[in-house]
C-alpha positions as CSV (number, residue, x, y, z in Angstrom):
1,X,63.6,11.6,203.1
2,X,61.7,8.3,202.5
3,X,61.7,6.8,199.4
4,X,58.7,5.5,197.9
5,X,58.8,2.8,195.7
6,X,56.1,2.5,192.5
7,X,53.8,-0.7,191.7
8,X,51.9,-1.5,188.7
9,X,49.1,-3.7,190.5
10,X,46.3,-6.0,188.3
11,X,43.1,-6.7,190.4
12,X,40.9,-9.4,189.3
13,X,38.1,-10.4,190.4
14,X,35.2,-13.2,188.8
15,X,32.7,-13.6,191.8
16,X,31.0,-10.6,193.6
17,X,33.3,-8.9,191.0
18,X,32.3,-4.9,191.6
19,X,32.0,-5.4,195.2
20,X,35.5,-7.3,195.4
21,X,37.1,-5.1,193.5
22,X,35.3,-2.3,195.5
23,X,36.3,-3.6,198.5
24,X,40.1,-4.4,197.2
25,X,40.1,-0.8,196.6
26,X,39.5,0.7,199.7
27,X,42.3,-2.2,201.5
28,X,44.7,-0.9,199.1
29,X,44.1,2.8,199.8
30,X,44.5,2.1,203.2
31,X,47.7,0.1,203.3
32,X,49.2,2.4,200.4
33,X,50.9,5.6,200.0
34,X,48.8,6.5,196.9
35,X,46.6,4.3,194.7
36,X,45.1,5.8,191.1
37,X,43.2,3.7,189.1
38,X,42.4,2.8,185.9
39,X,38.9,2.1,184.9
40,X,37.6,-1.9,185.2
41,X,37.2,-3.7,182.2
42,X,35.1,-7.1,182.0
43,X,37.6,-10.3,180.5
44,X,37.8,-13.8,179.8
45,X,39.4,-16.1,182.1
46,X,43.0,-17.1,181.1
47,X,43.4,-20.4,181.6
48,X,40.3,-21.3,183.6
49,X,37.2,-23.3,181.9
50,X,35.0,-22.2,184.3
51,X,34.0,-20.0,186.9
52,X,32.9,-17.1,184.2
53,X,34.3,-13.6,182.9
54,X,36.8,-11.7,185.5
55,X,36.3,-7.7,186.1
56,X,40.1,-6.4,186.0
57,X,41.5,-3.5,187.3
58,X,45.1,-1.5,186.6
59,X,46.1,0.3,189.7
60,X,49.7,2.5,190.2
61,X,50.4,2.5,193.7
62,X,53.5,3.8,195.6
63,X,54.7,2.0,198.6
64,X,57.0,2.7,201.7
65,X,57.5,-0.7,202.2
66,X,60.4,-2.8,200.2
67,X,59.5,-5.4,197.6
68,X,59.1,-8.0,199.7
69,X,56.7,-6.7,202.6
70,X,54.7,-4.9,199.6
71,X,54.2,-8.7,197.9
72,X,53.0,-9.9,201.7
73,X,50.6,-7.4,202.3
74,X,49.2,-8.2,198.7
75,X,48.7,-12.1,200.1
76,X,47.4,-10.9,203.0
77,X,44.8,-8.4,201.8
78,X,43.6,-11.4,199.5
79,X,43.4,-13.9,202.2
80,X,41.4,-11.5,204.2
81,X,39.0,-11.1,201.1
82,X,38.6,-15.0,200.9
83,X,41.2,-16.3,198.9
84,X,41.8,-19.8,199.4
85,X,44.9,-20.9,197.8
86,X,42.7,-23.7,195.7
87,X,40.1,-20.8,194.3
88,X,42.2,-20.7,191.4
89,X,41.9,-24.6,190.2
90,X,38.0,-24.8,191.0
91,X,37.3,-21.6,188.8
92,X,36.4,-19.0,191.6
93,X,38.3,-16.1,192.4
94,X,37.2,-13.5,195.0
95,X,40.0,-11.5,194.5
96,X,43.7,-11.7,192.8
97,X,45.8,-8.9,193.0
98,X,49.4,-9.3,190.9
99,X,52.3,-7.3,191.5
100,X,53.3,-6.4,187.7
101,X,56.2,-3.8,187.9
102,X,58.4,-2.6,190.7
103,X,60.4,0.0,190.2
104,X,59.9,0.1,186.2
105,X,60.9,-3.4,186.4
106,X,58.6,-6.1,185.1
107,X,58.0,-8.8,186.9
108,X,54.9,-10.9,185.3
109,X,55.8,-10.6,181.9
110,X,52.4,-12.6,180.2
111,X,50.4,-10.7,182.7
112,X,52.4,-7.7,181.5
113,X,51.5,-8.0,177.4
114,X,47.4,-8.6,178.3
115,X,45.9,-5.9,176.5
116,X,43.4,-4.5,179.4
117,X,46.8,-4.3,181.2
118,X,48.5,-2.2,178.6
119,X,45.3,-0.1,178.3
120,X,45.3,0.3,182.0
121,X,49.1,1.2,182.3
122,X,48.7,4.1,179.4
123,X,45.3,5.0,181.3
124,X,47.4,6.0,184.5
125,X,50.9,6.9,183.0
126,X,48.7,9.7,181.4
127,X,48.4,8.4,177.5
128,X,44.6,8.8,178.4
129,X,43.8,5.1,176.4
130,X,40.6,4.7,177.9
131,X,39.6,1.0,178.3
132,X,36.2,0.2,176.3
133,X,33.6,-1.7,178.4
134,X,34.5,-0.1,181.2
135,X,33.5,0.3,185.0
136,X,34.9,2.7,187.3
137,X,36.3,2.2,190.5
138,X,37.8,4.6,191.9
């Protein structure tokens, strides 16, 4: 029997952001053994001065793949979407998906204590903490 493994995934997204996100979606879905997710919630950059607000996303995924191949199909999907490794400096982000937790263990700790992100985490884990200003993907 194959063992899955379980991710806690943040999109983010702060140009075409429902489409991106939309689109980031359907990749993941595709590349995934199951993807739930939370509902979108609109945010202010961290650490950015410009570029405007970011549309986030919680996501619990399960993968076949290990830890490493997981974090390069991430990258890849990204890439595919746009991302140019100097989006992040000039303020525009098509898409940023972060791996948060593998396996119960946390691996972005900062990203980890945002608020949307521990709204989105009880969202999926079945607390039913409903994000306010919300969009759905689903």
């Amino acid at each position: 029997m194959e063992t899955l493994n379980e991710m806690i995934l943040c999109l983010g997204s702060n140009r075409e952001r429902e489409a991106n996100l939309g689109r980031a979606a359907e990749r993941l879905r595709a590349s995934f053994v199951s993807v739930r997710f939370a509902p979108a919630v609109y945010t202010e950059p961290v650490g950015l001065t410009c570029g405007g607000r970011f549309l986030n996303q919680v996501a619990l995924a399960y993968s076949d793949r290990s830890l490493e191949e997981s974090r390069g199909l991430l990258k890849a999907i990204e890439a595919e979407m746009g991302r140019a490794p100097l989006d992040k400096a000039a303020g525009s982000v098509p898409i940023d998906i972060d791996l948060l937790r593998w396996n119960g263990r946390v691996l972005k700790a900062d990203d980890w204590a945002r608020d949307y992100v521990v709204r989105g985490v009880r969202y999926l884990e079945g607390e039913g903490v409903s994000p306010s200003s919300r969009i759905g993907f689903r």
